[in-house]
C-alpha positions as semicolon CSV with decimal commas, in nm:
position;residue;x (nm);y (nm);z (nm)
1;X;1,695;-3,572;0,194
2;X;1,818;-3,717;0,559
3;X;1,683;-4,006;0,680
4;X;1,533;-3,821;0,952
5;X;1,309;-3,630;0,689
6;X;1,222;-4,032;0,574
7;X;1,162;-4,077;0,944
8;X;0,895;-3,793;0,982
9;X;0,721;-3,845;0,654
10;X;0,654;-4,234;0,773
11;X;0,560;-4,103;1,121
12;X;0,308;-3,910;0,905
13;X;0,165;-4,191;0,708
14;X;0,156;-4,458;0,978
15;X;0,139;-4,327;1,311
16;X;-0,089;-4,047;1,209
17;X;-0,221;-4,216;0,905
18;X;-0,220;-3,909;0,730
19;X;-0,365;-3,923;0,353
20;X;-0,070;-3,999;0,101
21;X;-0,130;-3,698;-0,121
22;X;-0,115;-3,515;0,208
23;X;0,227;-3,694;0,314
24;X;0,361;-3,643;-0,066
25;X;0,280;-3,206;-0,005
26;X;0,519;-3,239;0,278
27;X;0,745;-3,433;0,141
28;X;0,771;-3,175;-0,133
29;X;0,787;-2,869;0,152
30;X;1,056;-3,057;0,318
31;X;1,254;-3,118;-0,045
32;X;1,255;-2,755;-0,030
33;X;1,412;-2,718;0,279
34;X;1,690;-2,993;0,189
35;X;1,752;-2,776;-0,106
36;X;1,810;-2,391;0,118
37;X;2,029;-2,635;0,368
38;X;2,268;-2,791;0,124
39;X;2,281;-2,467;-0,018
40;X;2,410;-2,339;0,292
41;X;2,662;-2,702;0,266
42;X;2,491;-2,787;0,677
43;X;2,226;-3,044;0,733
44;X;1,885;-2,974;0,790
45;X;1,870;-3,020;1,164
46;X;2,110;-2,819;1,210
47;X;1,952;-2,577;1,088
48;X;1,918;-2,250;1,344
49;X;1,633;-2,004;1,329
50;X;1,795;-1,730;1,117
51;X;1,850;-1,945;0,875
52;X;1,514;-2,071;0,916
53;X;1,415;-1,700;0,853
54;X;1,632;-1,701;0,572
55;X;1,421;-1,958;0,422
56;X;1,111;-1,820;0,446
57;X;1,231;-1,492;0,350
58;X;1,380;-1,661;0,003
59;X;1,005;-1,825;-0,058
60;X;0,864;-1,522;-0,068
61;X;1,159;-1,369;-0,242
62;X;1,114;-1,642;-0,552
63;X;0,772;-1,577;-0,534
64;X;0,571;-1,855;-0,365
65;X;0,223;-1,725;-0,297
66;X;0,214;-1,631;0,120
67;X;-0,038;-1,901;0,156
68;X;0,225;-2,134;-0,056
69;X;0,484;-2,035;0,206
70;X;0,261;-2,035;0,494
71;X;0,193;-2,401;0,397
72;X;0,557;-2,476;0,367
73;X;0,624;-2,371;0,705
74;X;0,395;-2,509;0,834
75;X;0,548;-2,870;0,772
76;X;0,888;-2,697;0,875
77;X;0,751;-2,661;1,247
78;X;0,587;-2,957;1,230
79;X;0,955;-3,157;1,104
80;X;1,140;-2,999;1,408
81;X;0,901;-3,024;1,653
82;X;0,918;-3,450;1,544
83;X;1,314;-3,395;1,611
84;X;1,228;-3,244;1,943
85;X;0,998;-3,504;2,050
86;X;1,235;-3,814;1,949
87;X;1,559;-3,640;2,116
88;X;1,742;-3,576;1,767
89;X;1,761;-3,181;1,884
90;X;1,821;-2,999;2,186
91;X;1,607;-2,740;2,089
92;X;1,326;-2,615;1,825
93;X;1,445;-2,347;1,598
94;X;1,126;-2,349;1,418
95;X;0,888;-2,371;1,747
96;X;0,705;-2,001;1,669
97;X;0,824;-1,969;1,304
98;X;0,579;-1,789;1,069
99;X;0,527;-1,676;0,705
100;X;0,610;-1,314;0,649
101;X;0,271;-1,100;0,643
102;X;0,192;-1,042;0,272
103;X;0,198;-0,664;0,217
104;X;0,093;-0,434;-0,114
105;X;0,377;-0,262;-0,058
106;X;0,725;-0,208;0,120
107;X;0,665;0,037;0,402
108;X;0,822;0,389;0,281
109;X;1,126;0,529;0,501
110;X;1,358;0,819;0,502
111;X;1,714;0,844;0,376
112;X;2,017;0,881;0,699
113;X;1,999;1,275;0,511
114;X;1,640;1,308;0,508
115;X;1,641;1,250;0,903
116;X;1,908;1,474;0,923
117;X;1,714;1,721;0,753
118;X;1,394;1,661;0,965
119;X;1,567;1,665;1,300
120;X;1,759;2,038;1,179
121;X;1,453;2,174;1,095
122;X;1,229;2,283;1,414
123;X;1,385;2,596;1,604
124;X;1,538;2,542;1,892
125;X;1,565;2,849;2,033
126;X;1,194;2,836;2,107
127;X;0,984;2,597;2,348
128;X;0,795;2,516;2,066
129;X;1,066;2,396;1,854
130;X;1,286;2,239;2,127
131;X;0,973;2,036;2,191
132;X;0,933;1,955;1,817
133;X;1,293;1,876;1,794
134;X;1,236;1,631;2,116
135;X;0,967;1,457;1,965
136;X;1,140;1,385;1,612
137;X;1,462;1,277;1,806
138;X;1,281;1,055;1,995
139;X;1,023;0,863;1,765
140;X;1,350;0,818;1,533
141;X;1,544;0,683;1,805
142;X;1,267;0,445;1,962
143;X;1,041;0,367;1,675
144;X;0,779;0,379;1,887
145;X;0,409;0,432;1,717
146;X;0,282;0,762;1,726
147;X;0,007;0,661;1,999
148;X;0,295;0,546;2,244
149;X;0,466;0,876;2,174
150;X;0,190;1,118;2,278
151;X;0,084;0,911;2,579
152;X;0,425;0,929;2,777
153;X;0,449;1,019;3,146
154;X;0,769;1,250;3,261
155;X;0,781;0,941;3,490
156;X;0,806;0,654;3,191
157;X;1,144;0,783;3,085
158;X;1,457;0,711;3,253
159;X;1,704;0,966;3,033
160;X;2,045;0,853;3,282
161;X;1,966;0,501;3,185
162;X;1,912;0,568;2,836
163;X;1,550;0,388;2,787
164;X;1,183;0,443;2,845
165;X;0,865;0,226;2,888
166;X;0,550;0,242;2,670
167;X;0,234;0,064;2,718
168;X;0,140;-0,068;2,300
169;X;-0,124;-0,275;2,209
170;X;-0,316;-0,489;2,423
171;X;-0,154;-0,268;2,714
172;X;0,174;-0,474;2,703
173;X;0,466;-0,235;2,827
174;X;0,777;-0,287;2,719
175;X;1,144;-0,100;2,748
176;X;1,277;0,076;2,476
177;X;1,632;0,166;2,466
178;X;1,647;0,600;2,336
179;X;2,003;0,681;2,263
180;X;2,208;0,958;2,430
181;X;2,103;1,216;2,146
182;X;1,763;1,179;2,198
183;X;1,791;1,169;2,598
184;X;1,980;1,452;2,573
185;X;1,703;1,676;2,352
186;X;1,426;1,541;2,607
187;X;1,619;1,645;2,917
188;X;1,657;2,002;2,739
189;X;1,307;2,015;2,645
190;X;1,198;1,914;3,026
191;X;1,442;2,172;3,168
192;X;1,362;2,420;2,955
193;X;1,090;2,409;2,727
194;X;0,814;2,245;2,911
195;X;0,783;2,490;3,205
196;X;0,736;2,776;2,988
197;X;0,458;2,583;2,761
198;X;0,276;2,455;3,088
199;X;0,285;2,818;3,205
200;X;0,283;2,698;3,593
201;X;0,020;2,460;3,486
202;X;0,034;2,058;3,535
203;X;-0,002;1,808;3,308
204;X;0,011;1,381;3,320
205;X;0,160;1,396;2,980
206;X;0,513;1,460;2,865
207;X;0,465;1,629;2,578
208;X;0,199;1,899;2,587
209;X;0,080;2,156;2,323
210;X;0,215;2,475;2,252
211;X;-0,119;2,663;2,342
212;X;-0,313;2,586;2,670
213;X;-0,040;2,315;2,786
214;X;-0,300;2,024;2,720
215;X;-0,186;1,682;2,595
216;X;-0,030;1,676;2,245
217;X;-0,272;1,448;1,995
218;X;-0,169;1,220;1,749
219;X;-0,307;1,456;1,454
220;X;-0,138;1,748;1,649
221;X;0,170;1,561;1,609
222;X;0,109;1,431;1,249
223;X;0,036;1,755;1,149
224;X;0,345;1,956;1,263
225;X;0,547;1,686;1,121
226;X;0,451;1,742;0,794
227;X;0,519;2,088;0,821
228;X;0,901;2,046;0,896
229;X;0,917;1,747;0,651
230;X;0,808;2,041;0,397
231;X;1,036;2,293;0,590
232;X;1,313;2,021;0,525
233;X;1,252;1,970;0,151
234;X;1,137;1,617;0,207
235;X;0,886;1,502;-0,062
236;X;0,651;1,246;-0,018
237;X;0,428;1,157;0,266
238;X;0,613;1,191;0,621
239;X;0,382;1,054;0,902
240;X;0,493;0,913;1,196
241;X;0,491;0,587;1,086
242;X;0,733;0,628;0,810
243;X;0,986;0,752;1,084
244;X;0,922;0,385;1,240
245;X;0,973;0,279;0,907
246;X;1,261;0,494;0,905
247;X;1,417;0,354;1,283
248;X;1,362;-0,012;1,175
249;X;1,513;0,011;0,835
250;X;1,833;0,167;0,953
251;X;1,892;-0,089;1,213
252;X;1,851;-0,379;0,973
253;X;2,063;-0,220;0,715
254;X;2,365;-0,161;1,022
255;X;2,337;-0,527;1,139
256;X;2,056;-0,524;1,438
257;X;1,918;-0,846;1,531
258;X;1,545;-0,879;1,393
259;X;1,450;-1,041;1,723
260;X;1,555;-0,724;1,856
261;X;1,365;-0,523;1,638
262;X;1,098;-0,671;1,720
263;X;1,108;-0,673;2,086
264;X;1,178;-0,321;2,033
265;X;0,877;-0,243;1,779
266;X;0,618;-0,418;1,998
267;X;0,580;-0,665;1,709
268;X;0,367;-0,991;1,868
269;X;0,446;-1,180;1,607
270;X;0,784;-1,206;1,422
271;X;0,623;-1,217;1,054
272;X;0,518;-0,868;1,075
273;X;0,894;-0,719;1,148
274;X;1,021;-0,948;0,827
275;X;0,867;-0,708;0,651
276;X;1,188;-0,480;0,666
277;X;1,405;-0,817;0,558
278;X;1,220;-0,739;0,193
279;X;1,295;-0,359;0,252
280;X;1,637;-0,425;0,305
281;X;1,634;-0,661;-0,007
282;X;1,478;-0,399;-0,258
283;X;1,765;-0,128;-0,159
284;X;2,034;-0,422;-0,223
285;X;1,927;-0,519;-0,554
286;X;1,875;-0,153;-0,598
287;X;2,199;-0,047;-0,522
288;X;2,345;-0,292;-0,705
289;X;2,169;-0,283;-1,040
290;X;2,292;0,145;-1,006
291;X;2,649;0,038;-0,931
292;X;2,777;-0,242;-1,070
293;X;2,931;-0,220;-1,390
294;X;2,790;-0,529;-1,521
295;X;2,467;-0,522;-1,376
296;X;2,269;-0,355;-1,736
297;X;2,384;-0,423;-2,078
């Protein structure tokens, strides 16, 4: 323990006379955190937000309740923000730091060859499938939830500049970088699919439906994606949200950022992206128990 750590925990007691069981419950959050640091052989303030992540992420992992850790970092941002305010730190790693959401269970994604699979299995040489094969290219390239998908404009997509903007939740719009393959199967399908489903009609929309060249629904979309996740050999349950799923997973597991994820997800609040931290975790451990050769007796 620093003597910074002393520091806050008698700023706690005197200045903001805090009760002493109360002061002893941080001291024992912050012990924590002296543990993860030297650990890592750096002290705690300087201590950066990934590894502040890190930290939570191993609570959880070692299998502190999520109010337990919740609790715990809660004297975490409380520790850095002291260091802020006395001038011992430039900056607050921990400023916006949460728990990870508590979940029943890891989301369920697709294998790289399951998404191959999917994406092979509409038929291209028909509006109908080039349109199918648009919308699968694009959901796995974007993440994007399956209500941002159906709602897009021709004009939200910019396919030279290789990103689009969605409105999500609480009407927020953000920019979402697609990925030449995708751009590339969108500009085909608005070239040459779309006219001959609209039939010289107009539509707001994007994508449209095969029959009548009204707006493609959410179920609509749902409901032909189970049929090429069957067509594809897939088993399981294959919604849309298991291809998001799918697009964060893969990211994680190549390196991405989770900030980035996030931004890119629409996530409001950084716990809820973590989420894939534990995903990425579980196919680790699994991997490794299947591999190496002393991993089973």
């Amino acid at each position: 323990m620093s003597q910074l750590v002393d520091a806050y925990l008698d700023h706690l007691r005197v200045a903001r006379r805090l009760a002493a069981h109360t002061v002893e419950s941080y001291g024992h959050d912050l012990v924590l955190l002296a543990r993860f640091a030297a650990g890592r052989d750096v002290a705690i303030e300087l201590l950066d937000r990934r590894a502040l992540e890190a930290f939570s992420r191993g609570l959880m992992s070692e299998g502190y309740s999520p109010r337990s850790v919740a609790r715990v970092i809660s004297a975490v941002r409380g520790y850095y923000k002291f260091l802020l305010l006395d001038r011992c730190i430039a900056e607050d790693p921990a400023g916006d730091l949460r728990a990870p959401r508590p979940w029943h269970a890891l989301p369920h994604y697709l294998t790289l060859d399951q998404v191959e699979a999917l994406l092979a299995a509409p038929d291209t040489a028909t509006p109908r499938g080039m349109r199918d094969r648009a919308l699968i290219e694009l959901l796995y390239a974007t993440g994007l939830r399956v209500s941002e998908l159906v709602e897009l404009r021709p004009a939200d997509l910019n396919l030279d500049g290789g990103y689009l903007t969605c409105t999500g939740k609480g009407s927020k719009q953000r920019l979402v970088p697609m990925g030449q393959n995708a751009a590339d199967w969108v500009r085909r399908y608005v070239r040459e699919a779309r006219p001959e489903l609209l039939k010289r009609r107009s539509s707001p929309r994007l994508f449209i439906n095969a029959r009548g060249g009204s707006a493609l629904t959410r179920v609509g979309f749902w409901k032909l994606l189970k049929q090429y996740a069957r067509q594809a050999g897939i088993a399981g349950q294959v919604s849309p949200h298991v291809l998001r799923h799918s697009f964060a997973t893969h990211l994680l597991e190549r390196g991405a950022d989770l900030r980035a994820i996030q931004a890119m997800l629409g996530h409001s609040d950084l716990s809820t992206t973590q989420i894939y931290t534990h995903v990425l975790e579980a196919r680790l451990k699994q991997l490794y128990e299947q591999f190496h050769p002393r991993a089973q007796k």
